[in-house]
C-alpha positions as CSV (number, residue, x, y, z in Angstrom):
1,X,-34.4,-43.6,-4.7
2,X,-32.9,-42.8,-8.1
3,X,-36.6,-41.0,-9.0
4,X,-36.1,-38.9,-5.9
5,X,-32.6,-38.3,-7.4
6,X,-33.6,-36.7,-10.8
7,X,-36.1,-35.2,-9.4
8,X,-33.9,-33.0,-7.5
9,X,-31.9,-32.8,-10.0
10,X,-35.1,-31.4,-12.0
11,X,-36.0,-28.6,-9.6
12,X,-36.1,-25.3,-11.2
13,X,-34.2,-22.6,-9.3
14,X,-35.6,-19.9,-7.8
15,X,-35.0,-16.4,-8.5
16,X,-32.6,-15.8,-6.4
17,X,-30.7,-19.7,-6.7
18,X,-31.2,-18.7,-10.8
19,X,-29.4,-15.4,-10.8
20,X,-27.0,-16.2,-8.2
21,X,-26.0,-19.2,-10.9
22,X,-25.6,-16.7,-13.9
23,X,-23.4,-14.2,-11.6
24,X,-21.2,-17.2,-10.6
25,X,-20.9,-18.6,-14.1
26,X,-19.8,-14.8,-15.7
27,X,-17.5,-14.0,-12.7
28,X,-15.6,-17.5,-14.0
29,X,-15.8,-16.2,-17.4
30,X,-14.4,-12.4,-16.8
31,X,-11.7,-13.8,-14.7
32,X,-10.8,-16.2,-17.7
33,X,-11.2,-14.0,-21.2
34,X,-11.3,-10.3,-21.6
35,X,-14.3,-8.3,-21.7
36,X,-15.0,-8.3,-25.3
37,X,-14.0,-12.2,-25.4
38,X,-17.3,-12.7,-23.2
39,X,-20.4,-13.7,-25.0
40,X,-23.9,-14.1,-23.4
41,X,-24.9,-17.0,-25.4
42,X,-21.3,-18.7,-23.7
43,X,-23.0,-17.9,-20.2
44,X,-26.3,-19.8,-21.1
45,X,-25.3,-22.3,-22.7
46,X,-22.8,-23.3,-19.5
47,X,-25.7,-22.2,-17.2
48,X,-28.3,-24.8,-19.2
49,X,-30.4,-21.6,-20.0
50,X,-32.0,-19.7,-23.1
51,X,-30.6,-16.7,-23.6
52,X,-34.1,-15.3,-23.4
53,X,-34.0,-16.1,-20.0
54,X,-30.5,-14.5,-19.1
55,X,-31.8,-11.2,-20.9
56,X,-34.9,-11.4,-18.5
57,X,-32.4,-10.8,-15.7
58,X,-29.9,-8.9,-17.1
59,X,-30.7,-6.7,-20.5
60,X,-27.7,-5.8,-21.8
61,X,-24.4,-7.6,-21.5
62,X,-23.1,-4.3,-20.1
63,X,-25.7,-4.7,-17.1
64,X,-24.5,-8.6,-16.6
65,X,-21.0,-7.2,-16.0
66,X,-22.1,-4.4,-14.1
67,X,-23.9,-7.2,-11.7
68,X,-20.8,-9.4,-12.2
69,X,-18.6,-6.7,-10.8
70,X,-20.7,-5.6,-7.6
71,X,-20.7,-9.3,-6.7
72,X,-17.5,-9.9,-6.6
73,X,-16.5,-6.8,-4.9
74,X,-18.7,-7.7,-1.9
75,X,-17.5,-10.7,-2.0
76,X,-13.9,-9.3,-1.8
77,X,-14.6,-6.6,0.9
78,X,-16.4,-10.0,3.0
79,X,-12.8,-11.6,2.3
80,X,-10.7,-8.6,3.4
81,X,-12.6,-7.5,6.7
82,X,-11.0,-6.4,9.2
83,X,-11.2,-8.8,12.5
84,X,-12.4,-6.7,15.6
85,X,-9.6,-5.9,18.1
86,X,-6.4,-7.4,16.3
87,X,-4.3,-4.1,15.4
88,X,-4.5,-3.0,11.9
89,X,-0.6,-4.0,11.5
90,X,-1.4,-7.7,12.4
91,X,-4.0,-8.0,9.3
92,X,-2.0,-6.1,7.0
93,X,-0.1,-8.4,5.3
94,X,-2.8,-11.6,6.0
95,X,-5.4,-8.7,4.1
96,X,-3.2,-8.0,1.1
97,X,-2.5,-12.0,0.7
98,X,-6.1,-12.5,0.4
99,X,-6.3,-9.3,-2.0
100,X,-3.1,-10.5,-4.1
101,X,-4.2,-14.1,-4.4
102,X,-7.9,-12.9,-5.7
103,X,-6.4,-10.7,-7.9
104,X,-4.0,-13.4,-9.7
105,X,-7.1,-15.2,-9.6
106,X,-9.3,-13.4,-11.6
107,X,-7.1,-11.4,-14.0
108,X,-9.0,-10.6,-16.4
109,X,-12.0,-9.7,-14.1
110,X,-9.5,-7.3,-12.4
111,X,-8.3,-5.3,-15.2
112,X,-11.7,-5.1,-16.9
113,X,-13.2,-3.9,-13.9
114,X,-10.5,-1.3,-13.2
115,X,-11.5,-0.1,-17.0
116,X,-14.4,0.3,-15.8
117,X,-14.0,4.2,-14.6
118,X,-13.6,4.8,-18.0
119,X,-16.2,3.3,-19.5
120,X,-18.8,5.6,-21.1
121,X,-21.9,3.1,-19.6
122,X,-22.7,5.0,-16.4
123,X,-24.1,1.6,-14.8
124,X,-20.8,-0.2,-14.7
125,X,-19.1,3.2,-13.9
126,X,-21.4,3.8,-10.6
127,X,-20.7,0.0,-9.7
128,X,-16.9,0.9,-10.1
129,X,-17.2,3.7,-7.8
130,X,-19.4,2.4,-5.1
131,X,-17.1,-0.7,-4.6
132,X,-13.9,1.7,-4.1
133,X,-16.0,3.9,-2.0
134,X,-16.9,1.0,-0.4
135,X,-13.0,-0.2,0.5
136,X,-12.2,3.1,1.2
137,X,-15.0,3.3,3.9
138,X,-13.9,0.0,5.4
139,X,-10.4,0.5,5.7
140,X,-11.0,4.0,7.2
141,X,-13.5,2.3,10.0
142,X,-10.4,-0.5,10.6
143,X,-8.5,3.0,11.3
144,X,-10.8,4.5,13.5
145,X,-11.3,0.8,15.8
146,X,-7.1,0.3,16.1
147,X,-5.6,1.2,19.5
148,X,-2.4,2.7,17.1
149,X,-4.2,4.9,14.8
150,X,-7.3,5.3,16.2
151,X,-6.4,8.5,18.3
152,X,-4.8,10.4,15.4
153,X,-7.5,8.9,12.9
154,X,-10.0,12.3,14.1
155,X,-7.4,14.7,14.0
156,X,-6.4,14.2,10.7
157,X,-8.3,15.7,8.2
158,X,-6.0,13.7,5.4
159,X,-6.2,10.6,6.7
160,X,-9.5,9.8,3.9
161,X,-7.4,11.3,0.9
162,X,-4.3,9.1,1.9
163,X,-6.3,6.3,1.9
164,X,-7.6,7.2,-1.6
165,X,-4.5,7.7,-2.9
166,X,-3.2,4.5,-1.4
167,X,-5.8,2.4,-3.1
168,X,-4.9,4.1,-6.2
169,X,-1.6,3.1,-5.6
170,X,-2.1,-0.5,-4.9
171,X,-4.2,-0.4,-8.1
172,X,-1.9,0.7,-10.7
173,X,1.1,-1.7,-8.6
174,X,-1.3,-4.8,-8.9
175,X,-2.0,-4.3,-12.5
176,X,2.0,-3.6,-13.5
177,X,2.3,-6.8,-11.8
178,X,-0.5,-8.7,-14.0
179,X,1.6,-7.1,-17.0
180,X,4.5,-9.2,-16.0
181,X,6.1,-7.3,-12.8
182,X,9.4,-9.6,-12.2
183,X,8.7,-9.0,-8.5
184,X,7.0,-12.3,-6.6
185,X,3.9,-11.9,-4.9
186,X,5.9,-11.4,-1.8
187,X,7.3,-8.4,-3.2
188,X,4.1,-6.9,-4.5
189,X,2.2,-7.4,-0.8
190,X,5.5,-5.9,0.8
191,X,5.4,-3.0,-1.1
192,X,2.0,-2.2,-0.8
193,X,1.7,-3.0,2.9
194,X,5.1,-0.3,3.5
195,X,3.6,2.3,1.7
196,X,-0.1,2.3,3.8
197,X,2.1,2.4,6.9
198,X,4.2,5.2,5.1
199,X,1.0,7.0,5.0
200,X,-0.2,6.4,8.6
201,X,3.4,6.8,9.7
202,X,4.0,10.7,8.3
């Protein structure tokens, strides 16, 4: 029995199992330290792997955030879904709990990956701006589903824009809240969750 223990304990991970290991390690280390406070040889030596090997799957430290990042945000937008036929006003504030309690979370994750428009490496800027397309595409299709703002959804040529500026919004609130905001939680999700329905409620 104990042979049959260590010798699952001995299998090597496949591809996928390997990489998916690496991803989950970084994402615990970005959330943790700042960017620059990262170092690869940190990652392999918590992930029981030669650093030769974590370059095979990701060349540059840049590219291991870059993969970092689109992880997470999938793993986010899965999170934040919107549940078929409960009206978007119902999910609102359950949504922006899940969003606010990830973000507290992962701090450090969240800021350097909101730096990450700015950065001058176009792979970690591309992830950046698939993700938030990616929100902005989701929230728009919880729009277009809800018996309220469905209807006025079409005729409202805005109505993507709004949304873009309301992510924008919630961005810069979340991260003057990470600062130090005095405001609770509470606060934060209130304040976010009145200005979307400002926007859909011109």
């Amino acid at each position: 029995m104990a042979g049959k223990q260590g010798e699952r304990a001995r299998r090597r991970l496949s591809t996928g199992e390997r990489r998916e290991q690496l991803l989950s390690v970084g994402a615990r280390l970005f959330s943790e330290s700042p960017y620059d406070e990262v170092w690869i040889e940190q990652v392999a030596e918590i992930a029981g792997v030669s650093r030769g090997l974590l370059y095979h799957y990701f060349p540059t430290k840049r590219d291991f955030f870059a993969a970092v990042v689109e992880r997470e945000s999938g793993r986010m937008l899965a999170m934040t879904a919107a549940v078929p036929g409960v009206p978007v006003c119902e999910q609102l504030t359950a949504g922006l709990d899940t969003y606010l309690e990830y973000v507290s979370a992962h701090a450090h994750g969240y800021r350097a990956f909101h730096r990450a428009d700015a950065a001058g490496d176009q792979s970690v800027r591309k992830v950046y701006q698939r993700a938030l397309a990616a929100q902005e595409r989701q929230i728009l299709a919880a729009l277009a589903a809800d018996p309220e703002f469905g209807a006025q959804a079409e005729d409202r040529p805005d109505l993507r824009l709004a949304v873009r500026g309301w992510l924008a919004f919630t961005t810069a609130v979340c991260l003057e809240w990470l600062r130090g905001s005095d405001l609770s939680r509470e606060q934060v999700r209130d304040l976010c969750a009145r200005a979307l329905l400002g926007v859909l409620r011109p």
